[in-house]
TORDRENMI-788134 format. One record per residue: x, y, z of N, C-alpha, C in turn; residue in three letters. Coordinates in nm, 2 decimals, always signed. Layout:
% residues N
ATOM     npx     npy     npz    capx    capy    capz     cpx     cpy     cpz  rokol
ATOM       X       Y       Z       X       Y       Z       X       Y       Z    ALA
...
//
This chain:
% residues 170
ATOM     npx     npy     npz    capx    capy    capz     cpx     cpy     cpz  rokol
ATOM   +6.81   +5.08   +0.74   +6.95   +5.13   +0.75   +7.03   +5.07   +0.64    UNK
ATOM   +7.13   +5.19   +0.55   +7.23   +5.11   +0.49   +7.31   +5.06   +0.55    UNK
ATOM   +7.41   +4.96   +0.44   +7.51   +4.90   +0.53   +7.66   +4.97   +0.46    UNK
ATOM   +7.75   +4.93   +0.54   +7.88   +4.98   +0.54   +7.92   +4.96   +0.40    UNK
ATOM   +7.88   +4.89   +0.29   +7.96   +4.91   +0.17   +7.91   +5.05   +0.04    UNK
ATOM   +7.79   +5.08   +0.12   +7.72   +5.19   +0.13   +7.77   +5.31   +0.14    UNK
ATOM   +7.77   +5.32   +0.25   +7.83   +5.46   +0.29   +7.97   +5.46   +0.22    UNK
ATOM   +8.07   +5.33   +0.24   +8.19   +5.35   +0.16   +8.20   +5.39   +0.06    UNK
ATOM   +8.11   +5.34   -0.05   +8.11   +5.40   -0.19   +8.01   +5.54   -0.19    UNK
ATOM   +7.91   +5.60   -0.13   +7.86   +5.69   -0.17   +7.92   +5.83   -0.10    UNK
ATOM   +7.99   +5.73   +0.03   +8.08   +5.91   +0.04   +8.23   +5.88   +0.02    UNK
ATOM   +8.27   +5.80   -0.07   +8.41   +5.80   -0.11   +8.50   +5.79   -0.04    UNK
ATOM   +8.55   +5.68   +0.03   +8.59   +5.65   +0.20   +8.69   +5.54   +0.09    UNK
ATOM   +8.79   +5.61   +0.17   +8.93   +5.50   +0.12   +8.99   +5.43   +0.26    UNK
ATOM   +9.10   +5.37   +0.26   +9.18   +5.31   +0.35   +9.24   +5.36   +0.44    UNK
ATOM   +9.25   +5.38   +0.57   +9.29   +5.43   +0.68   +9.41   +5.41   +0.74    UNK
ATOM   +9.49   +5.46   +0.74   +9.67   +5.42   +0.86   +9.61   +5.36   +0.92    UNK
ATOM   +9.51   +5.39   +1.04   +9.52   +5.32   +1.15   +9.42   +5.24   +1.16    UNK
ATOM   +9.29   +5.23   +1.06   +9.18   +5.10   +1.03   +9.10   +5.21   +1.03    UNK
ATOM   +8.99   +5.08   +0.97   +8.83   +5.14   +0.88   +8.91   +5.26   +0.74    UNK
ATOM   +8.80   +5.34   +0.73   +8.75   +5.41   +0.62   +8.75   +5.49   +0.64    UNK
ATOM   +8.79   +5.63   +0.56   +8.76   +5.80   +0.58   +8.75   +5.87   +0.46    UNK
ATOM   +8.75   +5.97   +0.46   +8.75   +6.10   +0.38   +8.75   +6.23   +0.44    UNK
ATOM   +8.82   +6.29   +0.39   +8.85   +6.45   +0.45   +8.75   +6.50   +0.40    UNK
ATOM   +8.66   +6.57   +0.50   +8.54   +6.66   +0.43   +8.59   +6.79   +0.44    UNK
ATOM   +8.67   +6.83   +0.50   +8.67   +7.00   +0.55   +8.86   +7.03   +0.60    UNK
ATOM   +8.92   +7.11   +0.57   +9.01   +7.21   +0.56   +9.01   +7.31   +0.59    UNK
ATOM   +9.00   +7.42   +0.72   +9.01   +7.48   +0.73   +9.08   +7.61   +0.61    UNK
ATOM   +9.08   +7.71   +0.54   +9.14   +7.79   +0.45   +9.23   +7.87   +0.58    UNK
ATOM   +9.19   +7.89   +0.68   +9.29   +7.96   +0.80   +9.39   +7.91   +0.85    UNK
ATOM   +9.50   +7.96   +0.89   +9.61   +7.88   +0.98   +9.65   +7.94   +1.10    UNK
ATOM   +9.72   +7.88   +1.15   +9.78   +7.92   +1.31   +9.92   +7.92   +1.29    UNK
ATOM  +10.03   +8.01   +1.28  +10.15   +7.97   +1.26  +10.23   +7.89   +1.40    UNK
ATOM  +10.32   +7.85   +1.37  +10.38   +7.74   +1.49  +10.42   +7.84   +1.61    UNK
ATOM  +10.46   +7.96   +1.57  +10.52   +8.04   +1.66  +10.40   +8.03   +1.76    UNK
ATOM  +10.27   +8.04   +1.71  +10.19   +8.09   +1.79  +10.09   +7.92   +1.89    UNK
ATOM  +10.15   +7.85   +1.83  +10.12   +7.69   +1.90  +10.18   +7.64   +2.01    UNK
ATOM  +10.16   +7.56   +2.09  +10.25   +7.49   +2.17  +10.33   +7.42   +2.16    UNK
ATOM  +10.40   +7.36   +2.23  +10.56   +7.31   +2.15  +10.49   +7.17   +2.06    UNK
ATOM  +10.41   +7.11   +2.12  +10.37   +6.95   +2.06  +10.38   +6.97   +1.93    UNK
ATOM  +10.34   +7.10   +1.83  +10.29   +7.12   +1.71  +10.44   +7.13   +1.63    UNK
ATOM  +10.46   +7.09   +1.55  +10.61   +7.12   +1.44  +10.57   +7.18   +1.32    UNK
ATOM  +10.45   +7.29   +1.35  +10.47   +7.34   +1.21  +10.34   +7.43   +1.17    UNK
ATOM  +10.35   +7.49   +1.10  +10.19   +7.55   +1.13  +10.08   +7.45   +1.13    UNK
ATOM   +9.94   +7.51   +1.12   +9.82   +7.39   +1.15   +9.73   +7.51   +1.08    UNK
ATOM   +9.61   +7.46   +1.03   +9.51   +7.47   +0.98   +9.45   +7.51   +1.09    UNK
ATOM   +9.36   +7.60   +1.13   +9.23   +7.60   +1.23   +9.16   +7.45   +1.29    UNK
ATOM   +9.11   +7.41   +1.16   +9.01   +7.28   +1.19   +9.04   +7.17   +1.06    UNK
ATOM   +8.99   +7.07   +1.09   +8.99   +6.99   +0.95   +8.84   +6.91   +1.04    UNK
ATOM   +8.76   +6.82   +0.93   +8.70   +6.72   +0.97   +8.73   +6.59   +0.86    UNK
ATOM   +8.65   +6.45   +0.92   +8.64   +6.33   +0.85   +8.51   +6.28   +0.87    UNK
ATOM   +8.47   +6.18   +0.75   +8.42   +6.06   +0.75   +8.47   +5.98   +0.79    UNK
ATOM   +8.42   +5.88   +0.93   +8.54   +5.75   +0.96   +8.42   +5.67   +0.96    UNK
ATOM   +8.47   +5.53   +0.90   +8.35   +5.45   +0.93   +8.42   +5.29   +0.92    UNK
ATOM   +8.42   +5.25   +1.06   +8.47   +5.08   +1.07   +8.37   +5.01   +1.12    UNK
ATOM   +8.36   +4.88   +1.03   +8.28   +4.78   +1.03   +8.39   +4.65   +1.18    UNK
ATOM   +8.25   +4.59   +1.22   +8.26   +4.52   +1.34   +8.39   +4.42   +1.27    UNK
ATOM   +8.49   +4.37   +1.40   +8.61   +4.30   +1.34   +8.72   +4.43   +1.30    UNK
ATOM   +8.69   +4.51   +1.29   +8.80   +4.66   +1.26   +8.81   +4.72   +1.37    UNK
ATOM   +8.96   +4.75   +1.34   +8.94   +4.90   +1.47   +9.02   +5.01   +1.41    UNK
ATOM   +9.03   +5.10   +1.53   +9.13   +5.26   +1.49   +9.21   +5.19   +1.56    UNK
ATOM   +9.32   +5.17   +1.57   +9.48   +5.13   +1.63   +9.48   +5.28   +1.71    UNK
ATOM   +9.53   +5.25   +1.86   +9.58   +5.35   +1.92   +9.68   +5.47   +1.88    UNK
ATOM   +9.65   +5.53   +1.85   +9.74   +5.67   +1.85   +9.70   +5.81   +1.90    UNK
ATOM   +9.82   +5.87   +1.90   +9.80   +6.04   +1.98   +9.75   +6.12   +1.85    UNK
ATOM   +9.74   +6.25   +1.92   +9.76   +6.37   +1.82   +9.79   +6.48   +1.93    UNK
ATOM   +9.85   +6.56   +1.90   +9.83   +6.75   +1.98   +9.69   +6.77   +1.98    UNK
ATOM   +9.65   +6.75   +1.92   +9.48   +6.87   +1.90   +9.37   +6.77   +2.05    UNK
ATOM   +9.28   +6.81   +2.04   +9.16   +6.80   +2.08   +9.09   +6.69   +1.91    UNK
ATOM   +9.00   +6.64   +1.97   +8.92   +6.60   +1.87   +8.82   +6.54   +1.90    UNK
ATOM   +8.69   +6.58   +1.82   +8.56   +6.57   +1.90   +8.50   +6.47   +1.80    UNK
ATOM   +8.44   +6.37   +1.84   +8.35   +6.27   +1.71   +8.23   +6.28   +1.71    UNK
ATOM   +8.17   +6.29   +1.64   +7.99   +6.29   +1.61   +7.95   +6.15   +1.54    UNK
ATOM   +7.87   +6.11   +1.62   +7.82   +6.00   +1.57   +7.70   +6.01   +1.45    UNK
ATOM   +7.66   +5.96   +1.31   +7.63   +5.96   +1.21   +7.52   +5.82   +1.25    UNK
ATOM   +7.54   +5.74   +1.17   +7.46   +5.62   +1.14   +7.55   +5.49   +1.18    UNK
ATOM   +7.44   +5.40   +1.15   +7.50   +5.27   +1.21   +7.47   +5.21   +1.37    UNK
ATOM   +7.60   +5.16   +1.40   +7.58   +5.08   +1.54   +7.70   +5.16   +1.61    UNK
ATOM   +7.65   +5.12   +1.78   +7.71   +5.16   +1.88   +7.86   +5.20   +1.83    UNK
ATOM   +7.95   +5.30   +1.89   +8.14   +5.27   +1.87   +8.16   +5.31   +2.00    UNK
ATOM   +8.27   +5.19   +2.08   +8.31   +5.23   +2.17   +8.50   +5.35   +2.13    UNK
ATOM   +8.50   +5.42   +2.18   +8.59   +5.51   +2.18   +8.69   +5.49   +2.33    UNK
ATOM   +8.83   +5.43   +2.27   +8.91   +5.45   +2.41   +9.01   +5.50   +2.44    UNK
ATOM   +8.99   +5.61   +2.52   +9.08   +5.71   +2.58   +9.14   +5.66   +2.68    UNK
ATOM   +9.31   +5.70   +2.64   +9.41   +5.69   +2.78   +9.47   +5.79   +2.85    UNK
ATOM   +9.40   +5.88   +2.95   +9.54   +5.99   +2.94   +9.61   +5.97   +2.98    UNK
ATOM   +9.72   +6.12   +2.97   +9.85   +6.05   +3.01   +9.85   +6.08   +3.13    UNK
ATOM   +9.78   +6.08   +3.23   +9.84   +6.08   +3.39   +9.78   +5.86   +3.40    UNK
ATOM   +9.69   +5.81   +3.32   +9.70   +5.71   +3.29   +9.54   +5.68   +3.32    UNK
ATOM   +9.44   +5.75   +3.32   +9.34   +5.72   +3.31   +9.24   +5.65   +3.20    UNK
ATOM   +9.18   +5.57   +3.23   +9.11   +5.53   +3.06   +8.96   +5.53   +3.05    UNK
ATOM   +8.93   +5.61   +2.98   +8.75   +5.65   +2.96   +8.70   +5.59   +2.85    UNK
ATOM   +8.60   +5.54   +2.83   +8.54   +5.47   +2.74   +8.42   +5.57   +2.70    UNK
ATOM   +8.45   +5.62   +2.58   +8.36   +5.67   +2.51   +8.23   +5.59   +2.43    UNK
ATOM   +8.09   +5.62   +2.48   +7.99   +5.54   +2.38   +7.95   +5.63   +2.32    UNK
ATOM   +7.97   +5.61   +2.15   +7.87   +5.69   +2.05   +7.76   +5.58   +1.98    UNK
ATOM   +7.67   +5.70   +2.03   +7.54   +5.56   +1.98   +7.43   +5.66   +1.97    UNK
ATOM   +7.30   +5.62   +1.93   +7.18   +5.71   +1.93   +7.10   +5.68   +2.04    UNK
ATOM   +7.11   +5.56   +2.09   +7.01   +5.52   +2.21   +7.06   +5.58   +2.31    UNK
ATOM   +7.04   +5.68   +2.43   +7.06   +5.74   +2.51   +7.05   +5.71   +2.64    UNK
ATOM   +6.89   +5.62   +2.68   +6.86   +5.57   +2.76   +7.00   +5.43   +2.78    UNK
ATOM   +7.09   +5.41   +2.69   +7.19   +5.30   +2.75   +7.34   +5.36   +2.76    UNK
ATOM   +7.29   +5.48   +2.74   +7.40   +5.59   +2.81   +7.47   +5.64   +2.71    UNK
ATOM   +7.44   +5.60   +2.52   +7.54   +5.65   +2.42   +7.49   +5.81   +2.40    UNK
ATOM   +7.59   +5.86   +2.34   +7.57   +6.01   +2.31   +7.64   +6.03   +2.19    UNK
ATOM   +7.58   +6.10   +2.14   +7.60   +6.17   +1.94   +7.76   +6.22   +1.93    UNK
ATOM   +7.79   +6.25   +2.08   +7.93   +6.33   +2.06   +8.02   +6.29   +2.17    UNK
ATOM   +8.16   +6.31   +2.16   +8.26   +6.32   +2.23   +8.33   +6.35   +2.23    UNK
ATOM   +8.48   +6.39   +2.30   +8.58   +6.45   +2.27   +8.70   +6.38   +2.34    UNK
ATOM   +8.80   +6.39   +2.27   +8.91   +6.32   +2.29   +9.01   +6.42   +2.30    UNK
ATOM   +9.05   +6.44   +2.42   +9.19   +6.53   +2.48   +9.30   +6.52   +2.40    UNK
ATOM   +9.36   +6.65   +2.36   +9.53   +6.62   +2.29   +9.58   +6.58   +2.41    UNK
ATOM   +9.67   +6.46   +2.32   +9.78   +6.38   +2.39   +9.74   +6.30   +2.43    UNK
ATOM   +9.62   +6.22   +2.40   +9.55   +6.13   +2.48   +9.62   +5.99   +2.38    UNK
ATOM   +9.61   +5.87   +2.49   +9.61   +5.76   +2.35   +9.46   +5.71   +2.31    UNK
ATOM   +9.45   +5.66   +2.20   +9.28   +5.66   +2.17   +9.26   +5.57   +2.04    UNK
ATOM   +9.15   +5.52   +2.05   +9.08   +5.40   +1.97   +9.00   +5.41   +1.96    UNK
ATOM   +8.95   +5.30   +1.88   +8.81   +5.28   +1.87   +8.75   +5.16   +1.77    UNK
ATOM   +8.62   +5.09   +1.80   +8.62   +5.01   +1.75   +8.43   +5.00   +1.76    UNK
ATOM   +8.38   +4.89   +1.66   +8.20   +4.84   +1.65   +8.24   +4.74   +1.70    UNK
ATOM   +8.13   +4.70   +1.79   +8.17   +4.60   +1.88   +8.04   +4.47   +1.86    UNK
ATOM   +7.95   +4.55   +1.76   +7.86   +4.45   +1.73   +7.82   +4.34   +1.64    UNK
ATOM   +7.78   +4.23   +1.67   +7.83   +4.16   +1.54   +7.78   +4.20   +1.42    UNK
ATOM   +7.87   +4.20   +1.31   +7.79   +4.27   +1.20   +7.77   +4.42   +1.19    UNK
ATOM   +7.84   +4.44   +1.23   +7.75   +4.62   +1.25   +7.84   +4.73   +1.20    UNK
ATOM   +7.85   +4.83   +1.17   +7.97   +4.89   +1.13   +7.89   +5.08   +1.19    UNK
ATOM   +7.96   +5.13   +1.20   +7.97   +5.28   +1.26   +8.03   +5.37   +1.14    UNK
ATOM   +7.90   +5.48   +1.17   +7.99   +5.61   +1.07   +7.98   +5.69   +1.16    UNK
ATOM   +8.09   +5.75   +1.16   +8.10   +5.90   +1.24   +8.24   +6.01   +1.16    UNK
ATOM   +8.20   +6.09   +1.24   +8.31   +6.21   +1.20   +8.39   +6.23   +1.31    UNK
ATOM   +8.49   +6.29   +1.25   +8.58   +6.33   +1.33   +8.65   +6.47   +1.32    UNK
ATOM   +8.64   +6.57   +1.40   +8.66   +6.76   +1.39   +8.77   +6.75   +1.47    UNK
ATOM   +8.88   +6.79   +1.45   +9.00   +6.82   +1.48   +9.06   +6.98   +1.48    UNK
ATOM   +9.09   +7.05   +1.61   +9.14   +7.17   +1.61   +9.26   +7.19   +1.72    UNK
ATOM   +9.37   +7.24   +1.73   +9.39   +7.29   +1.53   +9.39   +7.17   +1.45    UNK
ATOM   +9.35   +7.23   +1.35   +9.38   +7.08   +1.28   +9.48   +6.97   +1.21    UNK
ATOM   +9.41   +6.87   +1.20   +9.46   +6.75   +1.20   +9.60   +6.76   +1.09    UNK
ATOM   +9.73   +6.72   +1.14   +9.84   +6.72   +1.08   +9.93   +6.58   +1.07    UNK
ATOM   +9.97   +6.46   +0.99  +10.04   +6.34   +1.01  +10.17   +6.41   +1.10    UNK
ATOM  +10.21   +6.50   +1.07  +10.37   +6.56   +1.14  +10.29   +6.52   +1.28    UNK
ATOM  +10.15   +6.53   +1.36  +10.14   +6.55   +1.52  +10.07   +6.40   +1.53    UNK
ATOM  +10.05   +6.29   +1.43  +10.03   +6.19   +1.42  +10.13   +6.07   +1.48    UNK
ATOM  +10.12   +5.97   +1.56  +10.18   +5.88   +1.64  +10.08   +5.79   +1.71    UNK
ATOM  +10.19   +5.64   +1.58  +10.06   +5.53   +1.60  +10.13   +5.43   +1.71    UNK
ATOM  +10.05   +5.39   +1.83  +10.13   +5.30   +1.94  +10.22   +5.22   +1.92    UNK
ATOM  +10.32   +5.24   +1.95  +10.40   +5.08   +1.97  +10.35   +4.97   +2.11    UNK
ATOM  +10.31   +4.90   +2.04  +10.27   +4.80   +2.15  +10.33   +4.76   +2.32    UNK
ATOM  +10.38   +4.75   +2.31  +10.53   +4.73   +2.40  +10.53   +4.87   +2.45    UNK
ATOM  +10.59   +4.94   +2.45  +10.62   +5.08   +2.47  +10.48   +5.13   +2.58    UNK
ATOM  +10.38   +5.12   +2.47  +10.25   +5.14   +2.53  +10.24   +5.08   +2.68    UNK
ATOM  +10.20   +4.95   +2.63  +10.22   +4.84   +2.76  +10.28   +4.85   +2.84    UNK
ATOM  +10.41   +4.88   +2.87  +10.49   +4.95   +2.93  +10.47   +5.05   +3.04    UNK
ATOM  +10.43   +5.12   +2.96  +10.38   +5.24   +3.02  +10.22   +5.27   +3.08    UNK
ATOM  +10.14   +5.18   +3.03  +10.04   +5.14   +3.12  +10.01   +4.97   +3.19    UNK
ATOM  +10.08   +4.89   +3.19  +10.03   +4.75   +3.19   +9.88   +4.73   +3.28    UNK
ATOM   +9.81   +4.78   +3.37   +9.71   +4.74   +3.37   +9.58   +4.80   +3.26    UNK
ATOM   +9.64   +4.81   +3.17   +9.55   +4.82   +3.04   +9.59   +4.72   +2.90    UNK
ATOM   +9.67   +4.62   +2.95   +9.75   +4.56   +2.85   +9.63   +4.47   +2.76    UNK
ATOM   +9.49   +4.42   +2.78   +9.47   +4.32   +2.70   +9.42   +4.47   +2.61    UNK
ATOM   +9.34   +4.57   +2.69   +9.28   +4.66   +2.56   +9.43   +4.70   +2.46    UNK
ATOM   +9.55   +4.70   +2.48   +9.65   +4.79   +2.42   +9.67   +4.66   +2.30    UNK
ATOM   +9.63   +4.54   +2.36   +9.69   +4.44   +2.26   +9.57   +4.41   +2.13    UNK
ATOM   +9.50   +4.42   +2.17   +9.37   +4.42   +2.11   +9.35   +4.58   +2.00    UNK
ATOM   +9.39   +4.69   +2.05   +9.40   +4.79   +1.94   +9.54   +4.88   +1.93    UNK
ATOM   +9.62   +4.78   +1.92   +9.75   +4.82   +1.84   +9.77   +4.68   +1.72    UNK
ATOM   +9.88   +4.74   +1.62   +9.93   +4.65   +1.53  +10.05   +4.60   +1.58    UNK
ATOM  +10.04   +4.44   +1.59  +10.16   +4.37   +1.60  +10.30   +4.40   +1.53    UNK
ATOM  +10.40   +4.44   +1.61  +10.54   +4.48   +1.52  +10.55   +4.60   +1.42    UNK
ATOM  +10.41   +4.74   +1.47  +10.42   +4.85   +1.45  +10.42   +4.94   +1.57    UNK
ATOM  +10.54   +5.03   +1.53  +10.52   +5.17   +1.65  +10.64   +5.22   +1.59    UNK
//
C-alpha cells in the first residue's frame, strides 16, 4: 500500500476548509435552476460534482452541513469512521473500510442537512475516498459548525462535537 504523501502528490490534493486533502474530479456540465430546487439551495446547482478526500490519522473533516445528499466511496488506505447527526438528532456512525466481515462497507451516504464528519482513527493510517454530491456541491449550501451552537443543540453528543469542530469557528 502507498502512503498518504502519495496519493497527495499523484492526485493533486490540496488543503481543505474543513481538514485533510481534496480535488475536484467531476462537474457536472448540467444545472438545475433554483426555481426548480428546494428552498435550502440559493442558487442554481450543478447536477453532480465529485472529490478526492483523503485525511491522514490525527486529521479530521470538521462538522458541517450541506442541502444535497452525499454518498462517499471508499478508495485505499485504512478504516474512516463517518459521523452523521440528523436533525431530529440521531447520530450514525458510518464505517468505510474494505474488510466487511468487521462490518465496513465501500459506500455511504450522508442525508442533506445532516451534521457530519469524519476522521482515520488508526494510528498512522490515512484514508482516501471520494465524495459524489447531488445536486451538486456548492460553498453558498456549505456550513461549518459552531461548536457551542452545535452543543447546544445536541449536548448528549458533546465530547464527539468537540473533538470534530474548530475551536472559535462557526
Amino acid at each position: 500500500m502507498k502512503n498518504a504523501a502519495y496519493y497527495i502528490e499523484k492526485l493533486q490534493l490540496s488543503t481543505h476548509i474543513e481538514g485533510g486533502a481534496f480535488r475536484e474530479t467531476y462537474r457536472s456540465g448540467l444545472s438545475i435552476a433554483k426555481e426548480r430546487l428546494p428552498a435550502e439551495f440559493n442558487g442554481n446547482r450543478n447536477v453532480s460534482t465529485a472529490i478526492y478526500f483523503l485525511l491522514e490519522e490525527g486529521q479530521f473533516s470538521a462538522l458541517h452541513r450541506i442541502a444535497s445528499d452525499e454518498l462517499w466511496h471508499f478508495y485505499e488506505g485504512h478504516t474512516l469512521h463517518v459521523y452523521e447527526i440528523r436533525p431530529e438528532g440521531t447520530l450514525i456512525t458510518h464505517v468505510l473500510g474494505k474488510d466487511m466481515e468487521k462490518g465496513e462497507s465501500f459506500q455511504c451516504v450522508v442525508k442533506a442537512g445532516s451534521w457530519f464528519g469524519s476522521r482515520c482513527e488508526v494510528p498512522g493510517g490515512f484514508s482516501l475516498v471520494g465524495c459524489t454530491v447531488a445536486p451538486g456541491f456548492d460553498f453558498g449550501d456549505f456550513v461549518l459548525a459552531d461548536r457551542q451552537k452545535l452543543t447546544d443543540e445536541f449536548p448528549q453528543y458533546r465530547e464527539l462535537i468537540r473533538e470534530l469542530t474548530y475551536d472559535g469557528i462557526g
